[in-house]
Structure formats: structure tokens, C-alpha cells
N, CA, C and O atoms as CSV, one atom per row, in Angstrom:
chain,resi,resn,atom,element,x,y,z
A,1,UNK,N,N,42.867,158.600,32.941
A,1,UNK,CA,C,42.754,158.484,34.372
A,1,UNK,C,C,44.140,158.225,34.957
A,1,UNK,O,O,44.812,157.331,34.443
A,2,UNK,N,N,44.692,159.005,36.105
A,2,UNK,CA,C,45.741,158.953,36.800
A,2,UNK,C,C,46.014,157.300,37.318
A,2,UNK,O,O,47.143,157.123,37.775
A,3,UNK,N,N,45.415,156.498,37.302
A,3,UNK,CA,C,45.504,155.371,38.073
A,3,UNK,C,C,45.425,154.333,36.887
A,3,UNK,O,O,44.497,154.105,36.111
A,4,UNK,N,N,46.693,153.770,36.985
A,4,UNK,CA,C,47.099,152.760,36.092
A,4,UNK,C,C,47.071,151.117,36.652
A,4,UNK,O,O,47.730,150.844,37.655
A,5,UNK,N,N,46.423,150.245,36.080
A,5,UNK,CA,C,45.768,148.876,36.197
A,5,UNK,C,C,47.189,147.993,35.928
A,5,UNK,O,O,47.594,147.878,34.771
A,6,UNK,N,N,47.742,147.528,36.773
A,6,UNK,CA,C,48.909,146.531,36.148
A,6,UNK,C,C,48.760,145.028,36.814
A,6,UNK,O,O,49.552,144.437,37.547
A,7,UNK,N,N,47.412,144.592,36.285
A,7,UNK,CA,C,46.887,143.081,37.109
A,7,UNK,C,C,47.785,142.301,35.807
A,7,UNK,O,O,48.505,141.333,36.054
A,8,UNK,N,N,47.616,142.930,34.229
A,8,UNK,CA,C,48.461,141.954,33.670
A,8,UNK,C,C,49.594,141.310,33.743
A,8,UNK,O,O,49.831,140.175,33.329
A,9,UNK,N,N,50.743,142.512,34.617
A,9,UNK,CA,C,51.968,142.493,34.518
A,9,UNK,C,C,51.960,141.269,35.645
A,9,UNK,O,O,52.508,140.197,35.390
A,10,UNK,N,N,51.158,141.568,37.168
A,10,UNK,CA,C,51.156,140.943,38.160
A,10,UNK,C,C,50.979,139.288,37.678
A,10,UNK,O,O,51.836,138.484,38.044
A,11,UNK,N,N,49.759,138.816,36.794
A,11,UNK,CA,C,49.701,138.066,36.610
A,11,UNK,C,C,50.567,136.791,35.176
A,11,UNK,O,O,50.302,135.619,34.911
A,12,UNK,N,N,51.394,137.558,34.699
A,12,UNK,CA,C,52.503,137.691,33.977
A,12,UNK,C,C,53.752,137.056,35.149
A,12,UNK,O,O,54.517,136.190,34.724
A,13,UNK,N,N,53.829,137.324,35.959
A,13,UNK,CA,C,55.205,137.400,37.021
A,13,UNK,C,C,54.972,135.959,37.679
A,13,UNK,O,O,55.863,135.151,37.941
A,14,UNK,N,N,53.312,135.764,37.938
A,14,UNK,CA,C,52.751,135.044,38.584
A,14,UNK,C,C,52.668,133.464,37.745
A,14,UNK,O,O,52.745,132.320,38.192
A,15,UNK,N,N,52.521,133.866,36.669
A,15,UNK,CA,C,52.619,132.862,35.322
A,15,UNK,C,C,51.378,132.364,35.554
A,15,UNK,O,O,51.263,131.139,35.533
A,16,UNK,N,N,50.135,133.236,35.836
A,16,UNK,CA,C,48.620,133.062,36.016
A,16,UNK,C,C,47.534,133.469,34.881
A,16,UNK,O,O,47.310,134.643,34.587
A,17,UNK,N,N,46.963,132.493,34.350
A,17,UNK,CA,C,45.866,133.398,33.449
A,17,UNK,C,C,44.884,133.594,33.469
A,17,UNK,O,O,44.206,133.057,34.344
A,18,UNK,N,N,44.547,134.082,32.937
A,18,UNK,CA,C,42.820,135.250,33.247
A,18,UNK,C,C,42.248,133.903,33.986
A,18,UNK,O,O,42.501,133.693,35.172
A,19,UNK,N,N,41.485,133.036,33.223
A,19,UNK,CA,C,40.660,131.755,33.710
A,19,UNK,C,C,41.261,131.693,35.152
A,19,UNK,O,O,40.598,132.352,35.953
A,20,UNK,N,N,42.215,131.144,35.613
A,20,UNK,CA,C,43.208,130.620,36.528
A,20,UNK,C,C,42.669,131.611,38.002
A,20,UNK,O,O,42.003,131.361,39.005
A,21,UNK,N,N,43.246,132.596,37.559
A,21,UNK,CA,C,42.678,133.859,38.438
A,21,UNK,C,C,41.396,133.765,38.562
A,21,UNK,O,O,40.896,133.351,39.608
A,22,UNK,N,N,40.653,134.145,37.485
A,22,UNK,CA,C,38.931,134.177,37.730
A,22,UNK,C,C,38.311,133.131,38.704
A,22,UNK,O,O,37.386,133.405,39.468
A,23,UNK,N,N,38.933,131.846,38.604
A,23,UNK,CA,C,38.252,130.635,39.353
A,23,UNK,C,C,38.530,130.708,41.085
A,23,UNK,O,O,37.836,130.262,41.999
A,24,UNK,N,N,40.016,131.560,41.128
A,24,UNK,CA,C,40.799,131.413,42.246
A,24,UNK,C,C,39.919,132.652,42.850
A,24,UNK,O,O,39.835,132.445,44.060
A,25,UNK,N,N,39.296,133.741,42.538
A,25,UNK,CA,C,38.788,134.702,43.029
A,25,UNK,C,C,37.734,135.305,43.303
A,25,UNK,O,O,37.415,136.273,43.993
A,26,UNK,N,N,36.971,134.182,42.296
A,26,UNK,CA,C,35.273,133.881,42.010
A,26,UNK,C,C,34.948,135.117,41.496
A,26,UNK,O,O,34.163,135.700,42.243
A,27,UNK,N,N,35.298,135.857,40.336
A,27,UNK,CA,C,35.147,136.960,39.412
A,27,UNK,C,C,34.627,136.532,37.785
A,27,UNK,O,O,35.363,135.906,37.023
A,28,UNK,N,N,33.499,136.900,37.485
A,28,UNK,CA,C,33.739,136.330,35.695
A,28,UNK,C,C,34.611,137.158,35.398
A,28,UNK,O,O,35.040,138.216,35.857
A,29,UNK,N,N,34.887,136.215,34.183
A,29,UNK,CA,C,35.806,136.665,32.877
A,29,UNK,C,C,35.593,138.243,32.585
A,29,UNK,O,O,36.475,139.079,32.779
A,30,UNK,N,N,34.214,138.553,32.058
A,30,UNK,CA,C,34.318,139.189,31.285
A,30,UNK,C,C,34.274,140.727,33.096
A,30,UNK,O,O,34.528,141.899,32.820
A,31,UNK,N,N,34.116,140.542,33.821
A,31,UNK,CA,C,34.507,141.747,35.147
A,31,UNK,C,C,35.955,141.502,35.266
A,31,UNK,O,O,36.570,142.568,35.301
A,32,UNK,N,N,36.766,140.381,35.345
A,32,UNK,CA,C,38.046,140.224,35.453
A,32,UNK,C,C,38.684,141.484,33.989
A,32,UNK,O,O,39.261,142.571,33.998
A,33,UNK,N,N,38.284,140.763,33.151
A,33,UNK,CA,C,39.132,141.549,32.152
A,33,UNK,C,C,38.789,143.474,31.630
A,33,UNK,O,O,39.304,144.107,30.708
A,34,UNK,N,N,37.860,143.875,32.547
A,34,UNK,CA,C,37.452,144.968,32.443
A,34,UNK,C,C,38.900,145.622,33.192
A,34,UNK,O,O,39.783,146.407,32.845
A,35,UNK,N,N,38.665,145.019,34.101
A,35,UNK,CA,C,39.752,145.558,35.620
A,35,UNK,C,C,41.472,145.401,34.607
A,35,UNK,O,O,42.430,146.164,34.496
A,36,UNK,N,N,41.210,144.234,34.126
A,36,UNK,CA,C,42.911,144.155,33.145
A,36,UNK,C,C,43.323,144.688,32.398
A,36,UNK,O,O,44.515,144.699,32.092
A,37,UNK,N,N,41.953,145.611,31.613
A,37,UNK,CA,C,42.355,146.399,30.587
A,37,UNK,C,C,42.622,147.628,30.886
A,37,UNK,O,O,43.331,148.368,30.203
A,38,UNK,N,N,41.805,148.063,32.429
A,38,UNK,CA,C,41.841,149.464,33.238
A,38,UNK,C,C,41.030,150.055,32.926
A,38,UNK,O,O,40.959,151.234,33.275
A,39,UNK,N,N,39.834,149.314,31.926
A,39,UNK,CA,C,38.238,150.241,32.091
A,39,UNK,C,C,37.273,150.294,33.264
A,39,UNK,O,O,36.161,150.816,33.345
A,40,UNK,N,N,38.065,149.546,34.242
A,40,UNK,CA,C,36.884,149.795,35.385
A,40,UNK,C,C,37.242,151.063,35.835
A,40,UNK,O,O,38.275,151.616,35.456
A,41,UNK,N,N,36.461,151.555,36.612
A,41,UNK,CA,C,36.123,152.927,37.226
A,41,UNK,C,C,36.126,152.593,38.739
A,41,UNK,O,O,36.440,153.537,39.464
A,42,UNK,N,N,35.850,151.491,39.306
A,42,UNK,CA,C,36.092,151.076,40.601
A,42,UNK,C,C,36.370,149.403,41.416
A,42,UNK,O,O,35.889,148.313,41.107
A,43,UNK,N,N,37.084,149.674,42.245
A,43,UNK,CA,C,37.003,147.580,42.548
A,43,UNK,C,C,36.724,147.910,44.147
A,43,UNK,O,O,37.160,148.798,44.880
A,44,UNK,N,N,36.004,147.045,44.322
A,44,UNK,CA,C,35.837,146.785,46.053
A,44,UNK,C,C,37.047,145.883,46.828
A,44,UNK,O,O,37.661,144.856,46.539
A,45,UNK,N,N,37.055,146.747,47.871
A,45,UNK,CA,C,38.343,146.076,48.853
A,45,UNK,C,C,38.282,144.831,48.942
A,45,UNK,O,O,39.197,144.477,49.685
A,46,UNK,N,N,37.480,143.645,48.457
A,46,UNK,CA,C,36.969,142.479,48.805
A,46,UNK,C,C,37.725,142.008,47.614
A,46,UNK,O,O,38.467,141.036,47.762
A,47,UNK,N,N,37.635,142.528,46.558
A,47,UNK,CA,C,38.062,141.972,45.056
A,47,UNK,C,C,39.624,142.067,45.081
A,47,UNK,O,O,40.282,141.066,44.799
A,48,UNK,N,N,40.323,143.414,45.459
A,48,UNK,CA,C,41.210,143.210,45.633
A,48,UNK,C,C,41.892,142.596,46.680
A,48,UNK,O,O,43.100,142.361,46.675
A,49,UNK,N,N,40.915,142.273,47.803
A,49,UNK,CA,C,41.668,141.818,48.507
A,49,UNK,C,C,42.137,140.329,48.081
A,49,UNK,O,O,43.163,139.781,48.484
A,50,UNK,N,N,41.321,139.857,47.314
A,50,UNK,CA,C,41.364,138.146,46.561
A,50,UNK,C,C,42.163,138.234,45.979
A,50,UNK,O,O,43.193,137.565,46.063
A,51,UNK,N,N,41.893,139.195,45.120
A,51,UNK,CA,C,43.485,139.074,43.902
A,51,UNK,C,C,44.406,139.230,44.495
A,51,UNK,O,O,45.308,138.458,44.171
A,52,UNK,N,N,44.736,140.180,45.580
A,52,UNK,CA,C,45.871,140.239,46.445
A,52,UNK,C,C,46.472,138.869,46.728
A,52,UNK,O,O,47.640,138.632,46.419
A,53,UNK,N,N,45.741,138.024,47.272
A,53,UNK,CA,C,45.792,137.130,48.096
A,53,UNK,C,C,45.920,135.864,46.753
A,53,UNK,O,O,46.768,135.048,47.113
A,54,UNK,N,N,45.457,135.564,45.646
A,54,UNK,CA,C,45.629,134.851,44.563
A,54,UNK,C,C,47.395,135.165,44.010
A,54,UNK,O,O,48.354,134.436,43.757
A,55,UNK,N,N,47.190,136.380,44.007
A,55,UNK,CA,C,48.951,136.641,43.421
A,55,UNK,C,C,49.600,136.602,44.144
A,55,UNK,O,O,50.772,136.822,43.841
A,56,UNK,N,N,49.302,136.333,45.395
A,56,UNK,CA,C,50.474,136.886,46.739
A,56,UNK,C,C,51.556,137.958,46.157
A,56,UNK,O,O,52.691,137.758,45.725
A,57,UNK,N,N,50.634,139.448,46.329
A,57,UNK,CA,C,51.177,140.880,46.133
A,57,UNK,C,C,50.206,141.560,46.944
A,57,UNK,O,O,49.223,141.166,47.572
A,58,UNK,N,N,50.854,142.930,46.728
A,58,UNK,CA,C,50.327,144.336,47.875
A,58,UNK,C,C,49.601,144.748,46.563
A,58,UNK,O,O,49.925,144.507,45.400
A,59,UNK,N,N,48.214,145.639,47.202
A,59,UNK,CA,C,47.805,146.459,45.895
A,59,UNK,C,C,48.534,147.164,45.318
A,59,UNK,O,O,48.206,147.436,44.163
A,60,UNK,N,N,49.742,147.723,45.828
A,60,UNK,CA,C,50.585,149.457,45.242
A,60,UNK,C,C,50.919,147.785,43.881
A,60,UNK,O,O,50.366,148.032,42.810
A,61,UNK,N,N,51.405,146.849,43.878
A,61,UNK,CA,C,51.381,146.405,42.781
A,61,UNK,C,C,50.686,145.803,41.477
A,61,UNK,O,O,51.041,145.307,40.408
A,62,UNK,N,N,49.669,146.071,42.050
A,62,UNK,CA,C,48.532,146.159,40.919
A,62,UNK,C,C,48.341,147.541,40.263
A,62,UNK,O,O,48.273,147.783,39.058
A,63,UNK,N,N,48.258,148.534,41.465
A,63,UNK,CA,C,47.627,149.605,41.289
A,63,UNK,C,C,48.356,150.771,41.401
A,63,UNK,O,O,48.974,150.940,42.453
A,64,UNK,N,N,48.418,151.657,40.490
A,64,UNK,CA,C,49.611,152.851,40.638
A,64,UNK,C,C,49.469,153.992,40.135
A,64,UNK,O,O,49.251,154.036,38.925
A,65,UNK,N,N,49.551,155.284,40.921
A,65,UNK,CA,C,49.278,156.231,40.393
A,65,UNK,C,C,50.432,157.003,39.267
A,65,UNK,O,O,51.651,156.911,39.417
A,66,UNK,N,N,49.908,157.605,38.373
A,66,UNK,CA,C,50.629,158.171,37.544
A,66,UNK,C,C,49.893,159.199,36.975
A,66,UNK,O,O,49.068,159.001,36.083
A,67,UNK,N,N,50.255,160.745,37.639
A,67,UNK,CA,C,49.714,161.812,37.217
A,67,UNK,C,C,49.995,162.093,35.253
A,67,UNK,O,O,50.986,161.960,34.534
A,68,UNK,N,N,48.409,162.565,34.964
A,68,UNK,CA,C,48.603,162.510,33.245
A,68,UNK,C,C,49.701,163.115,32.592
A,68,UNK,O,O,50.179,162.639,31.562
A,69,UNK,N,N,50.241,164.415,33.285
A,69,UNK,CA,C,51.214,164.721,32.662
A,69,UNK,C,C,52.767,163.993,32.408
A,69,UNK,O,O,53.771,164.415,31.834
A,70,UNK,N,N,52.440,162.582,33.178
A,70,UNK,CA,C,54.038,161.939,33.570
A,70,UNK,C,C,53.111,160.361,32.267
A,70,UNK,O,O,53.341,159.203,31.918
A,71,UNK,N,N,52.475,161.031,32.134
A,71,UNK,CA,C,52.111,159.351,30.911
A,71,UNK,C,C,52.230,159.849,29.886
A,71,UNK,O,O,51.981,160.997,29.517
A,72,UNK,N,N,52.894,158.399,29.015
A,72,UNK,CA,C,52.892,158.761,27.481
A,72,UNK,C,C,51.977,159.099,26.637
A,72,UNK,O,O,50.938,158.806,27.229
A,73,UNK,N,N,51.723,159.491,25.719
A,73,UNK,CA,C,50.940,159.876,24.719
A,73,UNK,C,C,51.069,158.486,23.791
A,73,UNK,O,O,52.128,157.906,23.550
A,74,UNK,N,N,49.413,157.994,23.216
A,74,UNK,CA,C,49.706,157.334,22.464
A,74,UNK,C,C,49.822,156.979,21.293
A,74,UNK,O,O,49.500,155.891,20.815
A,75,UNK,N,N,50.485,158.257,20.552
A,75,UNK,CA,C,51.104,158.175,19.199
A,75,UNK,C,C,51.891,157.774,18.810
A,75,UNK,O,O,52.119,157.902,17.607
């Protein structure tokens, strides 16, 4: 999928962890870490708008497009 998940990096910068976030955004664990790994398929403007607002960041930094041909292969 063209759209690459970078809540880890965000929350990395933030020096925030999963728990930390989850409590601050009222998300379980195990929906938080779907979104971290980039298996979700969709988030509602509401979710990001929390996490937005938990990391104090813009979505383009969570969220970023990268057409498949410009991603690595993972061999």
C-alpha cells in the first residue's frame, strides 16, 4: 500500500510509548498497534485527530505517501 504509517517514528521523537499514547487517546493497545505496524486499512479523523494532538504533530507526519515503485523491496 502507497501510504506509509510512521506513528512509531512520531512517537520515538516524542519519547512516548504505545501504553502512554493509548491512555492519552483512549485507543486499546491492541487498535493502537495495528495503526503502528501499518495494517490498518483506515483511521477516522477523530483518531487522528487525538494522536495529532497527543504528539503535538500534523498528520503529513504520521502519514505519507510513497508510490510502490519509490519503496524498497524487502530482500
Amino acid at each position: 500500500m502507497p501510504i506509509v504509517v510512521n506513528l512509531d517514528v512520531m512517537m520515538a521523537r516524542r519519547k512516548m510509548s504505545l501504553n502512554e499514547l493509548s491512555e492519552k487517546v483512549d485507543l486499546t493497545l491492541s487498535n493502537l498497534s495495528i495503526l503502528k505496524t501499518g495494517k490498518a486499512r483506515a483511521i477516522r479523523f477523530s483518531t487522528l485527530e487525538a494522536i495529532c494532538k497527543a504528539l503535538d504533530c500534523q498528520p503529513a507526519d504520521i502519514l505519507e505517501y510513497v508510490p510502490e515503485k519509490d519503496r524498497p523491496t524487502g530482500n
